[in-house]
Structures are given as structure tokens and as C-alpha cells.
C-alpha positions in Angstrom: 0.0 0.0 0.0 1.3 3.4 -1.2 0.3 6.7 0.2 0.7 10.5 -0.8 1.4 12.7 2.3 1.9 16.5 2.8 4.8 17.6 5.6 4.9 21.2 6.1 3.9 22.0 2.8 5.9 19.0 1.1 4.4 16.0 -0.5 6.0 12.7 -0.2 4.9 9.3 -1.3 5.5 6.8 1.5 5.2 3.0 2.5 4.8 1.3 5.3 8.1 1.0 7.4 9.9 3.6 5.2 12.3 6.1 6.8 12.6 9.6 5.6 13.7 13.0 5.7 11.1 15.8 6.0 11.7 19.6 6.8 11.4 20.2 10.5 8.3 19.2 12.5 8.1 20.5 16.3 8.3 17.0 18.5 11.2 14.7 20.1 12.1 11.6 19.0 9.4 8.9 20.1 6.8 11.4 19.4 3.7 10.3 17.5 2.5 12.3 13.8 -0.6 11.8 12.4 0.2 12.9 8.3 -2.2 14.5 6.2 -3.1 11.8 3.5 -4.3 13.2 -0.2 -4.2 9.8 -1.6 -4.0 6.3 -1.7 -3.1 3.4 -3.5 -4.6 -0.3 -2.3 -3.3 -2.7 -4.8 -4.8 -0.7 -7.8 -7.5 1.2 -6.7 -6.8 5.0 -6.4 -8.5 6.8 -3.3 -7.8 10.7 -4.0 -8.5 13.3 -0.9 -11.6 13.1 1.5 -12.5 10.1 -0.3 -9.5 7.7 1.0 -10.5 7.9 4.4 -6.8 7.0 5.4 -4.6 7.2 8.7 -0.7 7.7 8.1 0.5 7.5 11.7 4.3 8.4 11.9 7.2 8.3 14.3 9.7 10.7 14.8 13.3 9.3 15.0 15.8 11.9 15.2 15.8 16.0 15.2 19.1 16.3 11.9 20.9 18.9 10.9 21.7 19.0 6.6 24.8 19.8 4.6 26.2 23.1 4.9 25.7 25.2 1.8 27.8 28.1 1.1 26.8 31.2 -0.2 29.9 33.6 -1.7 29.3 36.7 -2.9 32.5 38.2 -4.7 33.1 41.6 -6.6 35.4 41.7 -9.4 38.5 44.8 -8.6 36.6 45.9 -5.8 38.2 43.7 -2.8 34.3 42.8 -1.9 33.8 39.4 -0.4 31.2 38.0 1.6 31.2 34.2 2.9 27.9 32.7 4.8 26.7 29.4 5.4 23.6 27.8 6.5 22.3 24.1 7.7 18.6 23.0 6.9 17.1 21.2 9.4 15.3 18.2 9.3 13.1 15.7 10.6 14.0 11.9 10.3 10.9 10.3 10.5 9.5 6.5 10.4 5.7 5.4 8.9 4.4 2.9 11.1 1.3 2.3 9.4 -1.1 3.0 6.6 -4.9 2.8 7.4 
């Protein structure tokens, strides 16, 4: 069973017992998430919004930090340089089941 999910404004398609990074969600790890489900696929048949009448509980694993990406900023012959950084967090989270 496949489902379509929206985290934070992201859509993921999940399975059962799948592990995954989403953009931060407010919890600690052990923490239950009940996903917003916009559809659903039972061997075939295609349940789209309201009408799948689905339950994506989740578990939250881990609070993770990203990459670093580096933003330079450089101006030719004028001795301008600017050098900043950031890390994205994330959410690792785990689906437990799909209802």
C-alpha cells in the first residue's frame, strides 16, 4: 500500500516501514504524527483526498541537521567578499502504518 502525504507544505509518497527526511516538524524523537493523507493506493485502486479515508500514523526518529551550503558573494577589482553558510534542518521520521 502506497500513500501521498503533505509535511509542512511538502508531499512525499511513503510506505509502510519507510524512513525519511522531512523539513522540521516540532516534536522529540518517540513522538507520534498523524500525516495529512491526499491519496491512496490499495493494490490498484486510487482513493484521492476526502474520499480515501486514510490514517498515516508516523514516528519521529531523530531532530538532523543538513549539509552546509555556502553562499559567496565576490566583486570583481573591488576587494568585496562575503562568505555565509547555513544548515537546513530536518526531521527523520518512520511510517508505522497505513490505514
Amino acid at each position: 500500500m502506497i500513500s501521498v502525504v503533505k509535511v509542512a507544505g511538502q508531499q512525499f509518497k511513503v510506505e509502510k516501514d519507510q524512513t525519511l527526511y522531512v523539513p522540521r516538524v516540532e516534536g522529540v524523537a518517540g513522538d507520534k504524527l498523524d500525516l495529512e493523507v491526499l491519496l491512496v493506493d490499495a493494490n490498484g485502486k486510487l482513493s484521492v483526498g476526502s474520499a480515501a479515508n486514510a490514517k498515516v500514523q508516523a514516528e519521529i526518529v531523530d531532530q538532523v541537521k543538513g549539509d552546509t551550503v555556502i553562499a559567496y558573494k565576490q566583486k570583481r577589482r573591488k576587494g568585496f567578499h562575503k562568505k555565509k553558510g547555513h544548515r537546513t534542518a530536518y526531521t527523520k521520521i518512520k511510517v508505522l502504518s497505513i490505514a
